[in-house]
C-alpha positions in Angstrom: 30.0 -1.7 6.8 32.7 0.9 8.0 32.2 4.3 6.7 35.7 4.8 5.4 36.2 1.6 3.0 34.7 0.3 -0.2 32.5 -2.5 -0.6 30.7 -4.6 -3.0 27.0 -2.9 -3.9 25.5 -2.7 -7.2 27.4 -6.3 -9.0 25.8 -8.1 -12.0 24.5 -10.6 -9.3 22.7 -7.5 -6.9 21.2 -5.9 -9.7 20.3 -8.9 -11.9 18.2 -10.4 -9.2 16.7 -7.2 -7.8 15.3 -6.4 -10.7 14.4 -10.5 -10.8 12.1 -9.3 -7.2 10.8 -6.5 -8.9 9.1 -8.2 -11.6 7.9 -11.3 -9.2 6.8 -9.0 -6.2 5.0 -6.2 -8.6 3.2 -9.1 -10.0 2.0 -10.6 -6.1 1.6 -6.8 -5.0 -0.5 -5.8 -7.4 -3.2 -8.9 -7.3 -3.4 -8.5 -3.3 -3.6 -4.7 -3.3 -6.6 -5.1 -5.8 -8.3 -8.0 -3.8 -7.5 -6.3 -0.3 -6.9 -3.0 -0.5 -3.6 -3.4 1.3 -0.2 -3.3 -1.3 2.6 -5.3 1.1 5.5 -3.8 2.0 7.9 -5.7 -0.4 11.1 -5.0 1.7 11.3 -7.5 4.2 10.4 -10.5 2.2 13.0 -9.7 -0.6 15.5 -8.7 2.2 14.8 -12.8 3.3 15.1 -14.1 0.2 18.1 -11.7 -0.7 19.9 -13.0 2.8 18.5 -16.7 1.9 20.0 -16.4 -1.6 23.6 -15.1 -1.0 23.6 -17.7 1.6 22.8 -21.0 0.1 25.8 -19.6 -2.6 28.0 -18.8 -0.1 29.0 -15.1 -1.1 31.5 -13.0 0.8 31.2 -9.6 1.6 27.5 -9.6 0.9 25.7 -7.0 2.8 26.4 -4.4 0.6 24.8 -6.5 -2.3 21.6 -7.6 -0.6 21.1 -3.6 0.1 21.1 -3.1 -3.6 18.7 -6.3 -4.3 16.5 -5.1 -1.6 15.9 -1.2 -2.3 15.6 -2.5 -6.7 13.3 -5.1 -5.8 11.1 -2.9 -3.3 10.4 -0.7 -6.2 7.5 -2.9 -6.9 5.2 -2.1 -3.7 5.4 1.6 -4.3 4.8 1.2 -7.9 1.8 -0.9 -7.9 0.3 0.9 -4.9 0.0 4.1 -7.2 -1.1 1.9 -10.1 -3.6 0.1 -8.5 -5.0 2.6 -6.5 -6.2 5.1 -9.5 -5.9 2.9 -12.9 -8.1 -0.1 -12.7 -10.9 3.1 -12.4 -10.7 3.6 -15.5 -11.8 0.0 -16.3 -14.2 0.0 -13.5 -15.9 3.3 -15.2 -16.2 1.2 -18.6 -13.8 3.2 -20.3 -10.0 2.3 -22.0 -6.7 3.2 -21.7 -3.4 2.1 -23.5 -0.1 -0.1 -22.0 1.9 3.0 -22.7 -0.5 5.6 -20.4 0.0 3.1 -17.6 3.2 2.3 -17.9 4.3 6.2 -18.2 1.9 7.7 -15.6 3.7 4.8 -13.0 7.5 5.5 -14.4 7.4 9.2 -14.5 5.4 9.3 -11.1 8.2 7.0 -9.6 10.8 8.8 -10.8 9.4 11.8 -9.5 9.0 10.0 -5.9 12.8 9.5 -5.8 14.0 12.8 -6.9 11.6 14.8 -4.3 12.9 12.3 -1.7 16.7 12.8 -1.9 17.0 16.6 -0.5 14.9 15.2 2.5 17.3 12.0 3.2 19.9 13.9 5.2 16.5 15.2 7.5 14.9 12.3 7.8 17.9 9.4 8.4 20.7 11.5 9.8 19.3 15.1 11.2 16.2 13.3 13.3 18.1 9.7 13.8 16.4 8.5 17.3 13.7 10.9 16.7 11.4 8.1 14.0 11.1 4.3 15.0 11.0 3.3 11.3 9.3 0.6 11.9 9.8 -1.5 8.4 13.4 -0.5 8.0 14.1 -1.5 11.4 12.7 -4.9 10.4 14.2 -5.2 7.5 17.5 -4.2 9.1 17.6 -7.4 11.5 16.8 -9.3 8.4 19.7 -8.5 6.9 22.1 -8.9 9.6 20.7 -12.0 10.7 21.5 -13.5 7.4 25.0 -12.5 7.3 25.0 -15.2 10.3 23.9 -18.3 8.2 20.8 -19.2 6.2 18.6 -21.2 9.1 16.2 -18.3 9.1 15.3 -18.6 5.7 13.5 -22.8 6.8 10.7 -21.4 8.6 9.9 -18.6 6.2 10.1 -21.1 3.2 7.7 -23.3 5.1 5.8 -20.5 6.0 5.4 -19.6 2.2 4.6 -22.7 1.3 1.5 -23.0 3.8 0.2 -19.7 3.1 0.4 -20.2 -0.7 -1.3 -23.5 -0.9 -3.8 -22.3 1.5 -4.7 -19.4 -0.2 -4.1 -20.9 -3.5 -6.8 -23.8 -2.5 -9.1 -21.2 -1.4 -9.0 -18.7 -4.5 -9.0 -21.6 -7.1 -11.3 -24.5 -5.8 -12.7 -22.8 -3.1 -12.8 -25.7 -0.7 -13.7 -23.3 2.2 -15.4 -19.6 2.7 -13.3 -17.2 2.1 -15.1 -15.0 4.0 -17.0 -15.6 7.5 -20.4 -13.7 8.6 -22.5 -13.9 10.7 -25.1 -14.6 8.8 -24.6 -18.3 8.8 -26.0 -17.8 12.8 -29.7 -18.7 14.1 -30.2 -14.6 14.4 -27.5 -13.5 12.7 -30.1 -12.8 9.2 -32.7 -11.4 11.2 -30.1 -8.9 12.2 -28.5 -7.5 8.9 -31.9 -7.3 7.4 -33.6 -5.6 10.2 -30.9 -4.0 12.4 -28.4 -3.7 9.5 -25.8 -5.3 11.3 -23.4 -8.0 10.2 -20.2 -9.1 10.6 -17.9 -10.5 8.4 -13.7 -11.9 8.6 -11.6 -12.9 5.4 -9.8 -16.2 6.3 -6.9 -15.9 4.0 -3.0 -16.0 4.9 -1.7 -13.3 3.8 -4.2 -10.7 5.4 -3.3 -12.6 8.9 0.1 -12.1 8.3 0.0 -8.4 7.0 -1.7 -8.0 10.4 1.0 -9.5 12.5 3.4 -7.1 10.8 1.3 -4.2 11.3 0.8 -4.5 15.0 -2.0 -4.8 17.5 -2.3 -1.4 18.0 -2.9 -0.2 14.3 -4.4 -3.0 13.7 -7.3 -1.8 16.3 -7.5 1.6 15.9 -7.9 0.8 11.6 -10.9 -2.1 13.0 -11.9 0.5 15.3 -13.2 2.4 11.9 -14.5 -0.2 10.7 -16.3 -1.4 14.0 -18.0 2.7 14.1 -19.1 1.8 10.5 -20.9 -0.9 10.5 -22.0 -1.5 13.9 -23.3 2.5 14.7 -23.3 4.5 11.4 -24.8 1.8 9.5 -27.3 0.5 11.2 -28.4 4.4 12.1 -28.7 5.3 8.8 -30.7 2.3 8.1 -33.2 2.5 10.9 -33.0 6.3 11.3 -33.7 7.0 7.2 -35.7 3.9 6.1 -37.9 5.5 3.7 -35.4 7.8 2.2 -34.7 6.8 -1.3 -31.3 5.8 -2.8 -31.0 6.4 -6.8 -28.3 3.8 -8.0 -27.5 5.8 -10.9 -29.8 7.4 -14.0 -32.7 5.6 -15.0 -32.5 3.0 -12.6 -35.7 2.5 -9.9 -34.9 4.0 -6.6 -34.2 2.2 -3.3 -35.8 2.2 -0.2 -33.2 2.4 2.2 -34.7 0.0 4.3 -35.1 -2.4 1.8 -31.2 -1.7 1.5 -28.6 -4.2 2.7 -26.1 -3.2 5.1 -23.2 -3.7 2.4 -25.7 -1.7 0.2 -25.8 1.1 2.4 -22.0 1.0 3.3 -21.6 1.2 -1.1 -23.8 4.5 -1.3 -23.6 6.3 2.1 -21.0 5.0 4.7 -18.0 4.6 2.1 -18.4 8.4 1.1 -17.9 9.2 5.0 -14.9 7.6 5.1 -13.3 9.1 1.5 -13.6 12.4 3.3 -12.2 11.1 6.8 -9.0 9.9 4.8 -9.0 13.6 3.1 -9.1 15.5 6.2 -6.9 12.7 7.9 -4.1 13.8 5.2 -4.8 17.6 5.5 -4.3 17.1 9.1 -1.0 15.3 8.3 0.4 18.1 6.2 0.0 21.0 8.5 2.0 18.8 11.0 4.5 18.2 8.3 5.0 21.7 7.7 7.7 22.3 10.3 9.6 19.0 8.5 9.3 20.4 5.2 11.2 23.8 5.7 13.8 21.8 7.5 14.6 19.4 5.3 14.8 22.1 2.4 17.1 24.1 4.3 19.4 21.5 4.5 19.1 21.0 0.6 19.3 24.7 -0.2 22.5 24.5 2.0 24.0 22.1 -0.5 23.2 23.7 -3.5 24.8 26.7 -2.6 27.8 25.1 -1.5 27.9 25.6 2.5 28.1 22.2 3.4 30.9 19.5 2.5 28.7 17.3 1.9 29.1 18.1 -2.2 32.4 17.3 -2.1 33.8 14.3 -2.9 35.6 13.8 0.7 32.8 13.2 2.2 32.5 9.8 4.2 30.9 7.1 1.4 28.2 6.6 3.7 27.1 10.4 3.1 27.2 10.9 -0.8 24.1 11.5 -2.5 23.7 12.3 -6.3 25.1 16.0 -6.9 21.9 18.2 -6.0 22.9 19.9 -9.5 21.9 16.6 -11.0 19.0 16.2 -9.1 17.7 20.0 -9.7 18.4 19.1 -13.4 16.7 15.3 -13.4 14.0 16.7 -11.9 13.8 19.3 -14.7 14.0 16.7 -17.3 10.9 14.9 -15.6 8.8 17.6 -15.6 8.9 17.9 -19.6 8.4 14.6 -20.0 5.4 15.3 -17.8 4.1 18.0 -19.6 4.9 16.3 -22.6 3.3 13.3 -21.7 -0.1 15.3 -20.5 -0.3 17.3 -23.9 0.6 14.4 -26.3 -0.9 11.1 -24.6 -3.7 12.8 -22.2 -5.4 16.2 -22.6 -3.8 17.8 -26.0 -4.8 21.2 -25.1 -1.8 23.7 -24.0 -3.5 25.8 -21.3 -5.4 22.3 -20.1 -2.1 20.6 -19.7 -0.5 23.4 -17.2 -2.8 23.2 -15.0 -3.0 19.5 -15.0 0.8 19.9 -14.3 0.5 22.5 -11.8 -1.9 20.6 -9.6 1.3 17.1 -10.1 3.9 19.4 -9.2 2.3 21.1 -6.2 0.8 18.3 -4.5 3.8 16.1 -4.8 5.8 18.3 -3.0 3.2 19.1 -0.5 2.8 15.6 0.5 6.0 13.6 -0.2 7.3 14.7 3.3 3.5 13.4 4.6 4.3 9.9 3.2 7.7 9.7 4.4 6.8 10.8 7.9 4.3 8.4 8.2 6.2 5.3 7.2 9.0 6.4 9.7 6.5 6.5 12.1 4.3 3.8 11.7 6.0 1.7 9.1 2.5 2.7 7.0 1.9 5.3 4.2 -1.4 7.0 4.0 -0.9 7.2 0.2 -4.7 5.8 -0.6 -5.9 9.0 1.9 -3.8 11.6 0.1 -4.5 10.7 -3.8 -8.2 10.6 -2.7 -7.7 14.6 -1.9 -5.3 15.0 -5.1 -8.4 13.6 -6.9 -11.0 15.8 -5.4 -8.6 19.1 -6.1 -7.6 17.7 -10.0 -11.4 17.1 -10.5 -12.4 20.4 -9.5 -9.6 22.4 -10.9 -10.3 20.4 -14.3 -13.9 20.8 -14.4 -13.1 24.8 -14.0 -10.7 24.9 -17.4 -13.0 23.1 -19.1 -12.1 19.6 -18.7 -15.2 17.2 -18.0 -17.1 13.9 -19.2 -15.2 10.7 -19.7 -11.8 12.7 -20.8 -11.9 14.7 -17.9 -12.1 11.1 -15.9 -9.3 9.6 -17.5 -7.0 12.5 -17.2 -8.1 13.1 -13.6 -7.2 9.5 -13.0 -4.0 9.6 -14.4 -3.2 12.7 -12.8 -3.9 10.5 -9.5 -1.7 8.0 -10.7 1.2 10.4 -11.2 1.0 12.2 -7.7 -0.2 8.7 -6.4 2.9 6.6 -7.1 5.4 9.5 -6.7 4.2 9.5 -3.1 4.6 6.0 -3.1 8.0 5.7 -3.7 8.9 8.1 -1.8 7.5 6.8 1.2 9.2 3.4 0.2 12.7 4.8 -0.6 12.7 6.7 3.0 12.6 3.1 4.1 15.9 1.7 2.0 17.7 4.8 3.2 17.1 4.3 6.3 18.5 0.8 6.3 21.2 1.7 4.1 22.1 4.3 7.0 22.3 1.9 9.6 24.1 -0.8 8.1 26.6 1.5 6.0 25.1 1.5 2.3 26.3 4.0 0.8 23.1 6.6 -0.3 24.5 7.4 -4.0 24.2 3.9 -5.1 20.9 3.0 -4.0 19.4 6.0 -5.4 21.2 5.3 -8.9 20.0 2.1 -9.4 16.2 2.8 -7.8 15.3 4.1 -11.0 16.0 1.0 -12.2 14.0 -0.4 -10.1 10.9 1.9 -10.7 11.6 1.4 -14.7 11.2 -2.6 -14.5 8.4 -2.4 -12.2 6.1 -0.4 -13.8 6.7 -2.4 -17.2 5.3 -5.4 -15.2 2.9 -3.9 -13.1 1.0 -2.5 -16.1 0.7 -6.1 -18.0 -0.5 -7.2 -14.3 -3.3 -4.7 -14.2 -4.9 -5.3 -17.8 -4.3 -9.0 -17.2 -6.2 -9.6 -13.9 -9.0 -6.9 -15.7 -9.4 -9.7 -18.4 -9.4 -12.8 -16.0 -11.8 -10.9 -13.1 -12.8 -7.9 -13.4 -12.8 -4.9 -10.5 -16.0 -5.2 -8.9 -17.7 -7.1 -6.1 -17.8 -10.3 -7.9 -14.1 -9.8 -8.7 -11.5 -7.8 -7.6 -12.6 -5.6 -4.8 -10.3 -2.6 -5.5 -11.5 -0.7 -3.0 -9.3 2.6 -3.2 -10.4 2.4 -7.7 -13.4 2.1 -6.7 -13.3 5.0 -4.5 -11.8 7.3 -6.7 -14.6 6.4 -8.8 -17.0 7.4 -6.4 -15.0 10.8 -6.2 -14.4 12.2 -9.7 -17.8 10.5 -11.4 -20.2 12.9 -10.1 -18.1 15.9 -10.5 -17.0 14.8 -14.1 -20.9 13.7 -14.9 -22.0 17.3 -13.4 -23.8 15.7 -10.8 -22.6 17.1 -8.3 -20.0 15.2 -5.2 -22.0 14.0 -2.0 -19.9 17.1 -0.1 -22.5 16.4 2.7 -20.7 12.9 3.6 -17.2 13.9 2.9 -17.6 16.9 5.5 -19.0 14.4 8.2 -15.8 12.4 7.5 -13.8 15.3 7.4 -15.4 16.2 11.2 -14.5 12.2 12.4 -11.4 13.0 11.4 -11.1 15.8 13.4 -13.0 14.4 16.2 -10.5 11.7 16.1 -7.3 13.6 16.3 -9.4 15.6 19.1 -9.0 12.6 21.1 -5.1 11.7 20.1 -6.6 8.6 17.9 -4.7 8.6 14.8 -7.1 10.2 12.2 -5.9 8.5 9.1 -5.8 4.5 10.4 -9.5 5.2 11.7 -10.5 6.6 8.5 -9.0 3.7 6.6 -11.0 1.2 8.8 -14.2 3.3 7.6 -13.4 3.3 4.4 -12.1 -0.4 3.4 -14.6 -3.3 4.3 -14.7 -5.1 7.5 -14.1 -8.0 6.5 -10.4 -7.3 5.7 -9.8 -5.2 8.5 -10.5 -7.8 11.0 -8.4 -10.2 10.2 -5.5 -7.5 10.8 -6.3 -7.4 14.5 -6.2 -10.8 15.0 -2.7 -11.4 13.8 -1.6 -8.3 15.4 -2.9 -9.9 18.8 -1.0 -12.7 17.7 2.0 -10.5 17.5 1.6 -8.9 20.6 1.5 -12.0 22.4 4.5 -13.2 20.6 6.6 -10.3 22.0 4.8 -10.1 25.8 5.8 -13.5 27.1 9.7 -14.1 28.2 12.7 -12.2 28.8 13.6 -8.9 26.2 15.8 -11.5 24.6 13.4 -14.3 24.0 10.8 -12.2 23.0 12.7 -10.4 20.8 14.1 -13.7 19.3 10.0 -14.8 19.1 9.4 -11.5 17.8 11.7 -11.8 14.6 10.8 -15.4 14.0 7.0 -14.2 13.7 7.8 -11.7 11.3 9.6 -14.3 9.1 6.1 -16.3 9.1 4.2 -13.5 8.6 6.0 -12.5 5.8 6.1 -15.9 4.4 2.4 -16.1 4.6 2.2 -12.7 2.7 4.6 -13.7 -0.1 3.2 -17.2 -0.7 -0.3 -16.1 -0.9 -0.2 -13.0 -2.8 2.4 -15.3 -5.4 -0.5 -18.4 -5.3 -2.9 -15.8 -6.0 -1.2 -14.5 -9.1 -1.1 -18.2 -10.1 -4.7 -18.4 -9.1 -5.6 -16.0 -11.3 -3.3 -17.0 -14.9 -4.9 -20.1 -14.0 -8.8 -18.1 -14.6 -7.3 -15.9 -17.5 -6.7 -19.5 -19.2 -10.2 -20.7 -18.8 -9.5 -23.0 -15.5 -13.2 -23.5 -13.5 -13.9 -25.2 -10.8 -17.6 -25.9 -8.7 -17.1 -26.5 -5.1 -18.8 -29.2 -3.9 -19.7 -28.2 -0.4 -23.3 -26.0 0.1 -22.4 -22.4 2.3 -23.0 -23.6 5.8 -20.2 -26.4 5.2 -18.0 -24.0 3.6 -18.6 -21.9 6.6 -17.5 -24.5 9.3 -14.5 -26.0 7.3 -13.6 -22.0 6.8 -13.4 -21.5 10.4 -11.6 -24.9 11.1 -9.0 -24.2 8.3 -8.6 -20.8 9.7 -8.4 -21.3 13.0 -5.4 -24.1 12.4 -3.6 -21.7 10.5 -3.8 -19.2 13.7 -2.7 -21.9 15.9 -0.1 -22.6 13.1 1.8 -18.9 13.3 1.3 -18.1 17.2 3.0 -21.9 18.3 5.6 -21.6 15.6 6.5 -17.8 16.5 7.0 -19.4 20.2 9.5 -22.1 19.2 12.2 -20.0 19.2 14.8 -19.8 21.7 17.8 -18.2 22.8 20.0 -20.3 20.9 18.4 -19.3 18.2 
């Protein structure tokens, strides 16, 4: 869209059906995030559908309006990813908390994300443009100029959605097939996980093989790398090195030899701990790098503010006009009362109590929202899960020292998380829509108008979705996994309790993380493989390898061609089987049961068979395209 003429951007039709994609994609986000510990990026499916959409009703001048739906709608992911992360803790911890402290502690955090974000836009999409891959954005971008060329892209990712959410949906509700493979099913493979501690273990559903396609091969091996160190070296040492030590579950409960311990046992009480403070360091690592960016990007604001730029005027190019930095010095302003106000009234109700709680929002928010945006213009991925386990850790410890401590301490630290948690969300998501708005001529003051629409809307739904799937499964191993709950958990329980934090594994993380970065191995995607079970890390290599061999074979064109045609069924997969699986689980919350019939060794083979023809499914129908395509 040429810089110097007006287009069609925020209509009735743009915003009514972003804010349509918000509420369906907060919904899917959310239930995968708390079953795999990954929240989707939510920007190229709704960019598909958006392109599919303004197709099929043959709009004109239509880019501009699929922007707007795109950057409402992919409010959702950064929402629920600071939701879901921090919040269902408080369930998994047995205690309570109302609709209105979710719903607040994910809108005010969101609206916080934005406002931090716009000073660094000009920085980060126009001062280093060439300098950051942006790896989402850039394929989101082709999305959305691909559909401006007809709607035939949108058949294979409809198909794709279809396939994904059936398959998923028949494996969460009737479970005709193992979710998950191991090795135990093997001649050996018991003898070796009870004596050696070793096991190994793939989840078979399509939307973690799609997620891993997008993520690429190389990510993809460094995160199973982590995992791989886990629980093939540190947990079997710990298990054959310490097997008389004993493990204390919790008070009053027998100890544990810890060679009577199953390897997922010891990963719960030792291994996981290592990789909480490999994710901390990983983020402390990632700030000092980001310190240089930081001063940058607020010279540039500080330029605006005080008038020596034209970019406050109103003759600027519409592809260059933010919100007035006057507004956004005076938003923010605004925000942080209804922070404080928030802290005092709904959370802590002590004055003194509530400062600090704020002080420890504001500071870390700034700190790291130039950490999240780097790192998804990087590697399309934001380390948000590494950096609100370090905001936890500090908001324990500073609230523990004013006085703060027990289950109130827990629930204010929590929400605390939340706060900093989606603020560093969004912001890493919004660097994204800017970024595609820059490319394709979007013009920046619009789409950060109407985001805070988008964050409104989203956190409405994606705190119904949280206390609804608490009802129908529960966060635990029998349930939802919510892995980075159940890590903050394991962070601010002992420190509230007065326990005492197992400091001795988060310092060996901490020195893997810096052993990592020693050897150029990016520090926070190993830490996340330690940290998140194998099992869902695994399946991420495989479709990255999928990816990669996607884009090896042919000319640049072809493969590219390949390329973009794999992402569309990836993403399908994604969005049909995190949607299935909300169905899936309204389906439980109504009282729906169903008893497989087929014993575990069965499940196990018709697993792998089902599995394997849905690999064979997304590699031969990424290599059907061609140039005429």
């Amino acid at each position: 869209m040429a810089p110097d003429k007006e287009y069609r951007e925020a209509t009735p039709w743009s915003v009514s059906w972003g804010l349509i994609m918000a509420v369906v994609f907060s919904a899917a986000a959310a239930y995968l995030g708390l079953k795999v510990g990954q929240v989707i990026e939510t920007a190229i499916p709704i960019a598909i559908i958006a392109a599919g959409m303004s197709n099929a009703s043959k709009r004109k001048n239509r880019l501009g309006e699929n922007i707007i739906m795109q950057s409402i709608g992919s409010a959702s992911g950064g929402i629920v990813a600071g939701a879901i992360f921090t919040l269902p803790a408080i369930y998994i911890l047995g205690l309570s908390a109302s609709y209105m402290q979710i719903f607040l502690s994910s809108l005010l955090g969101g609206a916080l994300g934005i406002l931090m974000l716009i000073p660094f836009r000009k920085y980060f999409v126009s001062e280093m443009h060439g300098k950051y891959p942006f790896p989402e954005a850039t394929a989101t971008t082709q999305v959305l100029i691909s559909g401006e060329s007809g709607a035939k892209q949108a058949k294979p990712l409809i198909l794709a959605a279809a396939i994904g959410g059936i398959y998923d949906f028949l494996l969460s509700t009737f479970g005709w097939w193992s979710e998950t493979l191991t090795t135990r099913i093997l001649p050996y493979g018991e003898v070796m996980a009870d004596k050696f501690k070793a096991v190994f273990k793939i989840n078979t559903g399509a939307a973690l093989l799609g997620l891993g396609y997008i993520v690429g091969l190389r990510y993809s091996v460094i995160i199973c790398a982590g995992s791989i160190f886990v629980w093939f070296i540190l947990i079997p040492f710990i298990g054959m090195a310490f097997p008389d030590m004993q493990y204390i579950p919790e008070a009053g409960v027998e100890p544990v030899r810890v060679g009577d311990m199953s390897p997922e046992s010891i990963f719960a009480a030792y291994a996981r701990y290592i990789g909480i403070g490999g994710i901390a360091m990983a983020g402390l690592i990632g700030i000092i790098r980001s310190w240089s960016i930081i001063s940058g990007a607020l010279t540039l604001a500080c330029r605006e503010i005080k008038g020596k730029t034209s970019a406050i005027t109103e003759s600027v190019l519409r592809t260059e006009r933010d919100i007035a930095m006057k507004h956004i010095v005076i938003s923010l302003l605004i925000t942080f009362v209804a922070i404080l106000l928030f802290l005092y009234f709904g959370v802590i109700s002590n004055l003194v109590q509530t400062l600090v709680a704020f002080a420890v929002i504001a500071a870390i928010s700034f700190l790291f929202t130039t950490v999240a945006a780097n790192a998804i213009a990087i590697v399309g991925t934001n380390p948000v899960s590494g950096m609100t386990l370090m905001t936890m850790i500090i908001a324990s410890a500073v609230l523990v020292g004013v006085g703060i401590e027990g289950d109130k301490g827990m629930i204010a630290a929590l929400i605390i998380g939340c706060v900093v948690c989606t603020a560093l969300s969004i912001s890493g998501s919004f660097v994204t829509d800017l970024k595609i708005g820059y490319w394709l001529g979007a013009t920046p003051k619009k789409q950060e108008s109407w985001k805070f629409l988008g964050v409104l809307v989203s956190a409405l739904t994606a705190g119904g979705v949280i206390m609804i799937l608490n009802k129908a499964y529960g966060y635990s191993e029998t349930g939802l996994a919510a892995p980075q709950a159940n890590a903050m958990v394991a962070v601010i329980k002992p420190m509230m309790s007065g326990e005492g934090a197992p400091w001795a594994l988060y310092l060996t993380g901490a020195g893997i993380a810096l052993l990592a970065t020693l050897f150029k191995v990016p520090a926070l995607a190993f830490a996340l493989g330690m940290f998140i079970p194998m099992e869902l890390n695994a399946p991420l290599v495989i479709g990255g390898a999928i990816s990669w061999y996607v884009g090896s074979r042919g000319d640049n064109k072809l493969r590219k061609i390949r390329q973009e045609r794999g992402t569309l069924l990836a993403s399908g997969f994604i969005a049909g089987g995190a949607l299935m699986g909300v169905v899936s689980a309204t389906l439980r919350f109504c009282g729906f049961k169903y008893v497989s019939p087929f014993g575990d060794n069965t499940a196990q083979i018709l697993g792998l068979t089902a599995y394997i023809a849905l690999i064979l499914y997304l590699l031969f129908e990424s290599r059907k395209a061609k140039q005429s395509d």
